[in-house]
DSSP file (Angstrom, degrees, kcal/mol; ACC not computed):
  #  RESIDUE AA STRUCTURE BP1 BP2  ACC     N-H-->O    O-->H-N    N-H-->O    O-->H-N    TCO  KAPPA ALPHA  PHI   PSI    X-CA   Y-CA   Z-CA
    1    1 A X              0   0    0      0, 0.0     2,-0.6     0, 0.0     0, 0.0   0.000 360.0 360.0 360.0 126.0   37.4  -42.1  -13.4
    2    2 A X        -     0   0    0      2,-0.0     2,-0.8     0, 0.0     0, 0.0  -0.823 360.0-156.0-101.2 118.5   34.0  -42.9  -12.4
    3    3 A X        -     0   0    0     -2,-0.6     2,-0.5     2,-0.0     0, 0.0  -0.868   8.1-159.4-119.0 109.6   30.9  -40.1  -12.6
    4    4 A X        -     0   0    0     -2,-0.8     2,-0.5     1,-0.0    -2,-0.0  -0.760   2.3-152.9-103.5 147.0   28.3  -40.4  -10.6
    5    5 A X        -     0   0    0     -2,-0.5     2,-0.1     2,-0.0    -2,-0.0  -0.821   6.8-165.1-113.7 118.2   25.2  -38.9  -11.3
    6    6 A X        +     0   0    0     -2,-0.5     2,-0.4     0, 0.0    -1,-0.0  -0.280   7.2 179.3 -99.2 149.9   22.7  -37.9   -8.6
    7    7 A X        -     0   0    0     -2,-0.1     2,-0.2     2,-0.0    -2,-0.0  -0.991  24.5-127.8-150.7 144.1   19.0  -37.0   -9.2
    8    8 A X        -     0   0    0     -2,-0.4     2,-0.8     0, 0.0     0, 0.0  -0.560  35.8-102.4 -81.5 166.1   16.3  -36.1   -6.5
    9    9 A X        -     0   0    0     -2,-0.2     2,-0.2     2,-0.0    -2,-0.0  -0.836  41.8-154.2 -95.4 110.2   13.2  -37.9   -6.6
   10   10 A X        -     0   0    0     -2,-0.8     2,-0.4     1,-0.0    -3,-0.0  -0.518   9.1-130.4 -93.8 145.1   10.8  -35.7   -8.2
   11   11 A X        -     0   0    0     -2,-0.2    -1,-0.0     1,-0.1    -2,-0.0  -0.904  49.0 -82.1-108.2 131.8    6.9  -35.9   -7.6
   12   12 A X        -     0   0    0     -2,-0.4     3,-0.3     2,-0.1    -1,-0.1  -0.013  24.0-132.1 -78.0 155.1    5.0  -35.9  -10.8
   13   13 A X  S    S-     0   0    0      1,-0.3     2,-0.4    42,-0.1    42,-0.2   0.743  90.6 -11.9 -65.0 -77.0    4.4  -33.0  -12.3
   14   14 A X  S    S-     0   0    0     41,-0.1    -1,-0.3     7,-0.1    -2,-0.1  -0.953  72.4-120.9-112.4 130.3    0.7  -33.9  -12.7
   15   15 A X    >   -     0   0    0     -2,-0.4     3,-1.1    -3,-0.3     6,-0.5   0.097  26.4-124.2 -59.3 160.7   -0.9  -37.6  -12.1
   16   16 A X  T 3  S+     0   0    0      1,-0.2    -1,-0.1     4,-0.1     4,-0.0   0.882 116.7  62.6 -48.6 -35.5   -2.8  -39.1  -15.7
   17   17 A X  T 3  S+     0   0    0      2,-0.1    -1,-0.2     3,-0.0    -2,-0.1   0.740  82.2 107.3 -77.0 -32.6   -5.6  -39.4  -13.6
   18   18 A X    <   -     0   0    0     -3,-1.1     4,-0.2     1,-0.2    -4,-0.0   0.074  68.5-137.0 -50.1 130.0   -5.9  -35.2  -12.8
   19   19 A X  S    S+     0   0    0      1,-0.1    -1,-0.2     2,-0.1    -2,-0.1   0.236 109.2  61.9 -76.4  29.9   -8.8  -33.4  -14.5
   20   20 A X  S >  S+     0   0    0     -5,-0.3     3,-3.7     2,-0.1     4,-0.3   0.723  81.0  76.7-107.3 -53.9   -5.8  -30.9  -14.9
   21   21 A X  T 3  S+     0   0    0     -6,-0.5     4,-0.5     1,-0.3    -2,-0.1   0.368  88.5  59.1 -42.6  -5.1   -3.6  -33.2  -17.1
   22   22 A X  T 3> S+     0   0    0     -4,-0.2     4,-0.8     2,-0.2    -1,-0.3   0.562  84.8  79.4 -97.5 -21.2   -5.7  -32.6  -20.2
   23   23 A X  T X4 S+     0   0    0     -3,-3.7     3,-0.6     1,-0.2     5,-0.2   0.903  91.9  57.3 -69.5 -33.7   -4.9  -28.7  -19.8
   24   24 A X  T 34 S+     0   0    0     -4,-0.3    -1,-0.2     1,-0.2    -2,-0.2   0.972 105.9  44.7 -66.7 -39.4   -1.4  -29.7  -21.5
   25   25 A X  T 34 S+     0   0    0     -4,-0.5     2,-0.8     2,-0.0    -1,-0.2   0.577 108.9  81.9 -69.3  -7.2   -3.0  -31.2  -24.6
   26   26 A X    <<  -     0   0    0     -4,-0.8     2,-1.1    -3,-0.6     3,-0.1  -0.679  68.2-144.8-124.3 162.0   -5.2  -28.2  -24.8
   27   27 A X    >   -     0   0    0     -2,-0.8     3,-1.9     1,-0.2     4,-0.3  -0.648   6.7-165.3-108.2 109.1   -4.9  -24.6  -26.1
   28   28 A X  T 3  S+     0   0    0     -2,-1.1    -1,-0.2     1,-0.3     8,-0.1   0.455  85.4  77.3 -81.5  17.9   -6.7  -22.3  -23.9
   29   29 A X  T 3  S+     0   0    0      1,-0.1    -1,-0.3    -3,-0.1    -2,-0.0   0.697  93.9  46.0 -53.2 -32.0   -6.4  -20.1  -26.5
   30   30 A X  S <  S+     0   0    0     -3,-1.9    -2,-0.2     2,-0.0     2,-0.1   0.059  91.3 117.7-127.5 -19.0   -9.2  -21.9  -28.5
   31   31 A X  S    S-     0   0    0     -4,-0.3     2,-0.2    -5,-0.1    -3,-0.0  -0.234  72.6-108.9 -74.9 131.3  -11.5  -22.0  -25.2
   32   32 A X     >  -     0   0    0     -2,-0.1     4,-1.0     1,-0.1     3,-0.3  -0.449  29.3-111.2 -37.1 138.1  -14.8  -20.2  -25.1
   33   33 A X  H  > S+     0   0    0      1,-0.2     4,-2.6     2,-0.2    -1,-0.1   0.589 129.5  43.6 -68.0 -22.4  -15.0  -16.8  -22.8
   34   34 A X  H  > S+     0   0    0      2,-0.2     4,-0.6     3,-0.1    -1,-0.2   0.691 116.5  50.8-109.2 -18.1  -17.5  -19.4  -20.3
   35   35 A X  H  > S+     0   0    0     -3,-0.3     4,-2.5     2,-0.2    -2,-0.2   0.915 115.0  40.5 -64.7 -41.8  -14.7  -22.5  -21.0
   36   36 A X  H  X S+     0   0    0     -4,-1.0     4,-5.6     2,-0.3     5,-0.4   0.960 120.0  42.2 -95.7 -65.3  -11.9  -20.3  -19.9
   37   37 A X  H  X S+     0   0    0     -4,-2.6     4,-1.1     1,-0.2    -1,-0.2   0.839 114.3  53.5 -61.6  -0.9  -13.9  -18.6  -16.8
   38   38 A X  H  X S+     0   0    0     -4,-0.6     4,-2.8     2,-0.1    -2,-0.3   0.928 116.0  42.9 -87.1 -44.0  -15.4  -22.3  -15.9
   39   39 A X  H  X S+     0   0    0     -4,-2.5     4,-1.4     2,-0.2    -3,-0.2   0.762 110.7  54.8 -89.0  -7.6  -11.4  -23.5  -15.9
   40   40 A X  H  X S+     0   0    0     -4,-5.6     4,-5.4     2,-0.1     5,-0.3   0.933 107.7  43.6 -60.4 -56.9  -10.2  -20.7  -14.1
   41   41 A X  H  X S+     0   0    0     -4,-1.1     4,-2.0    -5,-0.4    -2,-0.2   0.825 111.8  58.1 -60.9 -18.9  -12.4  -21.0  -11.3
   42   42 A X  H  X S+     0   0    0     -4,-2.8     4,-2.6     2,-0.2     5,-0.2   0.864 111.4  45.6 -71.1 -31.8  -11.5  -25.2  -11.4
   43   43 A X  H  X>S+     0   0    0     -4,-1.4     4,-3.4     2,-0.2     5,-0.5   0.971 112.3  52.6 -68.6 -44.8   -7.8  -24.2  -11.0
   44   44 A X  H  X5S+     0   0    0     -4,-5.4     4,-2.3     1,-0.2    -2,-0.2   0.918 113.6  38.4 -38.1 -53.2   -8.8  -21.9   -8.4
   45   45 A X  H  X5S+     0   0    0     -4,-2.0     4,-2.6    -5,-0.3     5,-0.3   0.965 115.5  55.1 -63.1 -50.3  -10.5  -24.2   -6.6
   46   46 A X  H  X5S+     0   0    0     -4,-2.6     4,-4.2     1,-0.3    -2,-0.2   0.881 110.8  53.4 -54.5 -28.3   -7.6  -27.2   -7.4
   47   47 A X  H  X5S+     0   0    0     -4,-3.4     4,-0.5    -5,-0.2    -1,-0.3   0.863  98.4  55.8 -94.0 -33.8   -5.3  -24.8   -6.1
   48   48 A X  H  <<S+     0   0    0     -4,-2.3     3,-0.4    -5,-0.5    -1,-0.2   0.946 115.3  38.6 -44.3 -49.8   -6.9  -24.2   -2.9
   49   49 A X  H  < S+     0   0    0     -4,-2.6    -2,-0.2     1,-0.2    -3,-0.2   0.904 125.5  45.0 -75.0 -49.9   -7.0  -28.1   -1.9
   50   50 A X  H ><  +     0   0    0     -4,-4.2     2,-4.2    -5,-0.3     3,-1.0   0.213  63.1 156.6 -87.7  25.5   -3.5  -28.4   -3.5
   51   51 A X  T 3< S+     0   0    0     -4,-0.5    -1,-0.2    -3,-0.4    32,-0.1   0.548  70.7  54.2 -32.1 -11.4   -1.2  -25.5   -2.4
   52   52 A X  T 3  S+     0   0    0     -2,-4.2     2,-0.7     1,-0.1    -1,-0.3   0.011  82.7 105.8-118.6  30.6    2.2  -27.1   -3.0
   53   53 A X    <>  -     0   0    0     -3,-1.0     4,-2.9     1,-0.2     3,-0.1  -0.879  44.9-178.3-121.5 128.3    1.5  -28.0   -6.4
   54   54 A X  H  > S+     0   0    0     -2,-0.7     4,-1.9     1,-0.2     5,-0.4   0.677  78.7  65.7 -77.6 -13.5    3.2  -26.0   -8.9
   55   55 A X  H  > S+     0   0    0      2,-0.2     4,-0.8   -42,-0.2    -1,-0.2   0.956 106.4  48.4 -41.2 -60.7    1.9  -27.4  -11.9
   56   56 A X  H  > S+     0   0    0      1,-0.2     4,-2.2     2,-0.2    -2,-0.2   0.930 107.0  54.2 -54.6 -58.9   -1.4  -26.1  -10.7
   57   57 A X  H  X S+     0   0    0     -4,-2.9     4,-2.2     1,-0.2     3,-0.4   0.938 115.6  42.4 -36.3 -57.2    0.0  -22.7  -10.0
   58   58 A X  H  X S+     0   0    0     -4,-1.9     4,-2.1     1,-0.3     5,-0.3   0.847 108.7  52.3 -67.5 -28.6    1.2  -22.7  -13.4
   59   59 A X  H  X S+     0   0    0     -4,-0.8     4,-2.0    -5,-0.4    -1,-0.3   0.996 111.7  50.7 -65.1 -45.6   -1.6  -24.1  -15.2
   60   60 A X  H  X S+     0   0    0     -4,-2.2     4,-1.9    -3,-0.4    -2,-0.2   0.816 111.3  46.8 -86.0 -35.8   -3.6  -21.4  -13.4
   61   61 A X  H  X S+     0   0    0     -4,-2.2     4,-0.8     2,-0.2    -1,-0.2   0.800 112.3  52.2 -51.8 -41.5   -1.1  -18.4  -14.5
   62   62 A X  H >X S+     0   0    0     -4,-2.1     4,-3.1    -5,-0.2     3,-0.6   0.926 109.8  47.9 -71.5 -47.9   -1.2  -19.7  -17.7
   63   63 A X  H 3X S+     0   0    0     -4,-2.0     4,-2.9    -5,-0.3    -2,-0.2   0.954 111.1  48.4 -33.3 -81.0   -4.9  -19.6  -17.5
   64   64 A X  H 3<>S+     0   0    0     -4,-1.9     5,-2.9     2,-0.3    -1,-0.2   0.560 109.6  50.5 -62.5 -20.1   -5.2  -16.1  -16.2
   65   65 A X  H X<5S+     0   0    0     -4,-0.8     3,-3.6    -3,-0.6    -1,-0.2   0.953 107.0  54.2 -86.2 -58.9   -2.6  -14.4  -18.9
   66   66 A X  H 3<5S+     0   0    0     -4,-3.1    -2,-0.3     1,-0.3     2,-0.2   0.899 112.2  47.9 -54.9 -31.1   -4.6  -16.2  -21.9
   67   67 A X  T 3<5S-     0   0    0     -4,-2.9    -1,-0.3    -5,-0.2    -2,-0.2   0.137 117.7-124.1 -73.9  32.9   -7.7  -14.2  -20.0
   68   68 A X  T < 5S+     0   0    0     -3,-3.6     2,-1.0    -2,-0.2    -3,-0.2   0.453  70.7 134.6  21.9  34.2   -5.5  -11.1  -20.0
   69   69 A X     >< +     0   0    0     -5,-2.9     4,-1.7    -4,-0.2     5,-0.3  -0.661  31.7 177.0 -90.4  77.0   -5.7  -10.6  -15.9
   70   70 A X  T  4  +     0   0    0     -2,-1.0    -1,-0.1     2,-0.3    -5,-0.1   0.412  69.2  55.9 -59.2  -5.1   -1.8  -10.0  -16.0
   71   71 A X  T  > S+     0   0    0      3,-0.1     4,-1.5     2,-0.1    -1,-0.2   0.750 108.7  43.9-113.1 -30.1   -1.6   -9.2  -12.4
   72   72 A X  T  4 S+     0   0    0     -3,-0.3    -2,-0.3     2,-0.2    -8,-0.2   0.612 111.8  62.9 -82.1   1.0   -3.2  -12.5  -11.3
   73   73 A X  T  X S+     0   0    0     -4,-1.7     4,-0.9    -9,-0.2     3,-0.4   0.597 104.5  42.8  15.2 -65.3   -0.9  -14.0  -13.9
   74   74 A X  H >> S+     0   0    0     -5,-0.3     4,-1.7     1,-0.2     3,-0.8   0.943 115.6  43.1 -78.6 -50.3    1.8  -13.0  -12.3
   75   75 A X  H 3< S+     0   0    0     -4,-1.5    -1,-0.2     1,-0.3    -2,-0.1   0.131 114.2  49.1 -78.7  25.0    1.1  -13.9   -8.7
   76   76 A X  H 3> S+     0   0    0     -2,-0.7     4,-1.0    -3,-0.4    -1,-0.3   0.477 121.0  43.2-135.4 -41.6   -0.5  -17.3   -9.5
   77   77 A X  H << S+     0   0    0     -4,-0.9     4,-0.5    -3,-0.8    17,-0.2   0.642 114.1  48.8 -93.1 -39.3    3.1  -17.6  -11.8
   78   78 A X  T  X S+     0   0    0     -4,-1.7     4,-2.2     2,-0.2    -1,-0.2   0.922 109.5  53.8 -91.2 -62.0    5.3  -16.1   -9.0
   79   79 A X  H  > S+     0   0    0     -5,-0.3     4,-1.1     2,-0.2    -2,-0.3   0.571 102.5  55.3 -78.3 -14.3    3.7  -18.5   -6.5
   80   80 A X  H >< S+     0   0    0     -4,-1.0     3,-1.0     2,-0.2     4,-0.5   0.725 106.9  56.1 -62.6-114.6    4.5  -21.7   -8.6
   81   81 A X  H 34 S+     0   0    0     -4,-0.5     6,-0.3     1,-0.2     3,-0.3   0.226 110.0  40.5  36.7 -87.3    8.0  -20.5   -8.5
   82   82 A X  H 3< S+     0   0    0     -4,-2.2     3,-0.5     1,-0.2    -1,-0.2   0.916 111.2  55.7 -71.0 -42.8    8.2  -20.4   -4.9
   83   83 A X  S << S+     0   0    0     -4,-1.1    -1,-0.2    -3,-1.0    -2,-0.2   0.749 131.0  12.4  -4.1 -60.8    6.3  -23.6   -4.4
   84   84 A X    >   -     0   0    0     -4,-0.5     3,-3.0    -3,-0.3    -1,-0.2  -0.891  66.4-177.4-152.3  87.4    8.7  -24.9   -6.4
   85   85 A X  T 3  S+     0   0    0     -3,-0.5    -2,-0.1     1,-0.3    -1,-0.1   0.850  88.8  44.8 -35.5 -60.1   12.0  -23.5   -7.5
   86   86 A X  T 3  S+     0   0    0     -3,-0.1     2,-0.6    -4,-0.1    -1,-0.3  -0.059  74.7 118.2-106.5   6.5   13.2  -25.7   -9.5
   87   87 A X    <>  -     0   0    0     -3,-3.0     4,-2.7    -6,-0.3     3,-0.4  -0.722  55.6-146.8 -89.4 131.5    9.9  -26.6  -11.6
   88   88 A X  H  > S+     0   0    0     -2,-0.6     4,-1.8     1,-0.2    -1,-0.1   0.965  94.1  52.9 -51.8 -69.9   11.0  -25.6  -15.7
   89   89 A X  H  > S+     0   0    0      1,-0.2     4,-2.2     2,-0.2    -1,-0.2   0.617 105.5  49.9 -72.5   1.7    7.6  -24.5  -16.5
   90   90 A X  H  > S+     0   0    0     -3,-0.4     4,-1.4     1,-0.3     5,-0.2   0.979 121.2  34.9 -79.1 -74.2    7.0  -22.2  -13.8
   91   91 A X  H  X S+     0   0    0     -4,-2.7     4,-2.3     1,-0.2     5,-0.3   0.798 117.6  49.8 -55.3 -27.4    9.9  -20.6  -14.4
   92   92 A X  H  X S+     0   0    0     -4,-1.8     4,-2.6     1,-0.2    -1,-0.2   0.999 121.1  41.1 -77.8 -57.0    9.9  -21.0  -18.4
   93   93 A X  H  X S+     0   0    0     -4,-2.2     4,-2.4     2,-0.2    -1,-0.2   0.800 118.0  46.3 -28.1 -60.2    6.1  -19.6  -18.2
   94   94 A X  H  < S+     0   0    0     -4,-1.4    -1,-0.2     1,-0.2    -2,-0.2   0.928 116.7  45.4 -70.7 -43.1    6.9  -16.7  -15.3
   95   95 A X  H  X S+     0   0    0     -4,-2.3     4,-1.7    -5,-0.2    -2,-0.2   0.778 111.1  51.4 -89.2 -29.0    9.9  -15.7  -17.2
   96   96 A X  H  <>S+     0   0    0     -4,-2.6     3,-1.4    -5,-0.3     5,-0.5   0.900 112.0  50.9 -81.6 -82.3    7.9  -15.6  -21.0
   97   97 A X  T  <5S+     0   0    0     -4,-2.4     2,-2.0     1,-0.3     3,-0.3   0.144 105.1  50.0 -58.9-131.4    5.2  -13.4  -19.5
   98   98 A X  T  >5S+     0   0    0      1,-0.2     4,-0.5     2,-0.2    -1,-0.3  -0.172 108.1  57.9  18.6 -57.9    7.5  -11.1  -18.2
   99   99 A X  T ><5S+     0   0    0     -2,-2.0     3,-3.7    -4,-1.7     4,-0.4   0.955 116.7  34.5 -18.7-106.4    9.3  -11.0  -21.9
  100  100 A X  T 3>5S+     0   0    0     -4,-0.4     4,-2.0     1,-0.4    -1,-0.2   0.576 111.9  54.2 -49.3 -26.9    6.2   -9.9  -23.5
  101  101 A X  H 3><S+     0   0    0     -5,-0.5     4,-1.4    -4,-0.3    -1,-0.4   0.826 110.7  50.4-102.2 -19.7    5.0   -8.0  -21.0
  102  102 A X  H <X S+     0   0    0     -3,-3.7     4,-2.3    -4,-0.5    -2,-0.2   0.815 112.9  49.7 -64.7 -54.7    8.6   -6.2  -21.3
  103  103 A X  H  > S+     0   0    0     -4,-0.4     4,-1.3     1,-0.2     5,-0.3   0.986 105.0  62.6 -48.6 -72.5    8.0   -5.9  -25.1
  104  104 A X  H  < S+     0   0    0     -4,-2.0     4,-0.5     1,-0.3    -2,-0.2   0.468 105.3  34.3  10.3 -77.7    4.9   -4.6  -24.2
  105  105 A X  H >X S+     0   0    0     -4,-1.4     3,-2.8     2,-0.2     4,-1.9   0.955 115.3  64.1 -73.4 -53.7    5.7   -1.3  -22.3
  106  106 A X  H 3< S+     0   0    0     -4,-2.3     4,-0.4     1,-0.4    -2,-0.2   0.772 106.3  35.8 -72.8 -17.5    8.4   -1.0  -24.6
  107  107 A X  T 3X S+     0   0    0     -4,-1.3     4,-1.7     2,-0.2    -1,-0.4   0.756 119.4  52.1 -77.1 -28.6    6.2   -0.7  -27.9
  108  108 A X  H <> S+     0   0    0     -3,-2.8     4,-0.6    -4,-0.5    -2,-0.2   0.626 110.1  44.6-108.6 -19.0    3.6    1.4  -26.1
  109  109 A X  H  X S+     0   0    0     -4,-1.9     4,-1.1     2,-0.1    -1,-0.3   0.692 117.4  48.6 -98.8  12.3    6.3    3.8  -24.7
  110  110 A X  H  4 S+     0   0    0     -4,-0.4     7,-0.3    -5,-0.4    -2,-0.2   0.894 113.3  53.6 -80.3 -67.7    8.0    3.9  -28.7
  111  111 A X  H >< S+     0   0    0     -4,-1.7     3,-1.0     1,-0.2    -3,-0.2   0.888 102.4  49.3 -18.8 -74.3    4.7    4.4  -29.7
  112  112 A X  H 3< S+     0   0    0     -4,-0.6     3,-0.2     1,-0.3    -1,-0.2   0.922 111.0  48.3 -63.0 -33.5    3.8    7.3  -27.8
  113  113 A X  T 3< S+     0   0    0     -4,-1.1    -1,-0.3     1,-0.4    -2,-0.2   0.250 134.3   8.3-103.9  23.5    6.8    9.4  -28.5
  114  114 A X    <   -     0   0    0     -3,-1.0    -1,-0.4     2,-0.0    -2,-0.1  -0.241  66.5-168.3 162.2 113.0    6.7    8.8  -32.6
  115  115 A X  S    S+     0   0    0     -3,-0.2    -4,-0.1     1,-0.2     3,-0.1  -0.033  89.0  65.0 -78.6   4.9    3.4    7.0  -33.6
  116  116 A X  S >> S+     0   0    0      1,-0.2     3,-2.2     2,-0.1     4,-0.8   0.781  85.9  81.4-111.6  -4.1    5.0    6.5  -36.9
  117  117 A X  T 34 S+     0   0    0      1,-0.3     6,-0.6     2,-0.3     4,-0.2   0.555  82.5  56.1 -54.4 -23.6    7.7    4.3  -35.3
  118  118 A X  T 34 S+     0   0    0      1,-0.2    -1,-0.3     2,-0.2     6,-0.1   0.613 105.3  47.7-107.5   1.3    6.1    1.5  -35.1
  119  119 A X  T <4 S+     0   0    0     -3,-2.2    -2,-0.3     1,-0.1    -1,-0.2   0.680 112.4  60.6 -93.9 -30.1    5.2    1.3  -39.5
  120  120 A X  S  < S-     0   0    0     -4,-0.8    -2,-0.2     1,-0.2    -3,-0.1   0.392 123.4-110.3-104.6  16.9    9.4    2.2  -39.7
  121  121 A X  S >  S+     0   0    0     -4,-0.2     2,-2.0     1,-0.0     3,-1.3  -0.335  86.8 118.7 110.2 -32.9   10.2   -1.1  -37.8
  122  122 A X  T 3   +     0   0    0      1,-0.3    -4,-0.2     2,-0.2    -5,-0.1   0.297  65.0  58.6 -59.8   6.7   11.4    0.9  -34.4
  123  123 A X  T 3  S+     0   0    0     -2,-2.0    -1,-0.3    -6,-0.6    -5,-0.1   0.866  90.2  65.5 -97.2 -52.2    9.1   -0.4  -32.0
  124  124 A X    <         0   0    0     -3,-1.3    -2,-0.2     1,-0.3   -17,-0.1   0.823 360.0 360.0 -44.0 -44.4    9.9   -4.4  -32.4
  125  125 A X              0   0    0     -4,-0.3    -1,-0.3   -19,-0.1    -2,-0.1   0.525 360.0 360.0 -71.0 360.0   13.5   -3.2  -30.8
């Protein structure tokens, strides 16, 4: 029995050369308030000229959650996705903010109906 295995030709995710490709080595966590709006607005822009790259899209979602604009977050996240279906971090990304953002509500409505819930462990569920 012979199994062959078939692969599409994938375009890379981003070239070495991108002033993007550095966004993976870095944690925009760690960024400045003027770092973080100077590399939003460069994804913005990259993502105008590029529209069909999800990388960007993601890069830029990713961007937009550590600045805690959760609705362009999503829709910069959502639009990698469609771009691209089949790229993991768009999906691994769209689908982890979503999570949390699921946690979220779910501590904040736990919260509201017994404030003491969340010292007796009953919020984390």
């Amino acid at each position: 029995m012979t199994l062959a295995l078939t692969s599409r030709q994938e375009t890379p995710a981003l070239p070495a050369e991108s002033p993007f490709a550095a966004l993976a080595q870095r944690d925009l966590t760690l960024a400045s308030p003027a770092e973080l709006s100077q590399t939003i607005a460069s994804l913005e822009q990259a993502c105008r000229e590029q529209p069909a790259s999800a990388s960007l899209w993601t890069c830029l979602g990713m961007a937009y959650a550590v600045n805690y604009d959760v609705h362009k977050a999503i829709d910069a996240l959502e639009t990698a996705t469609d771009v691209e279906p089949d790229h993991f971090w768009a999906q691994l990304k769209h689908g982890e903010l979503q999570y949390r953002l699921r946690v979220l509500v779910h501590r904040v409505v736990v919260t509201a109906f017994d404030p003491h819930a969340i010292f007796a462990g009953e919020a984390g569920r």
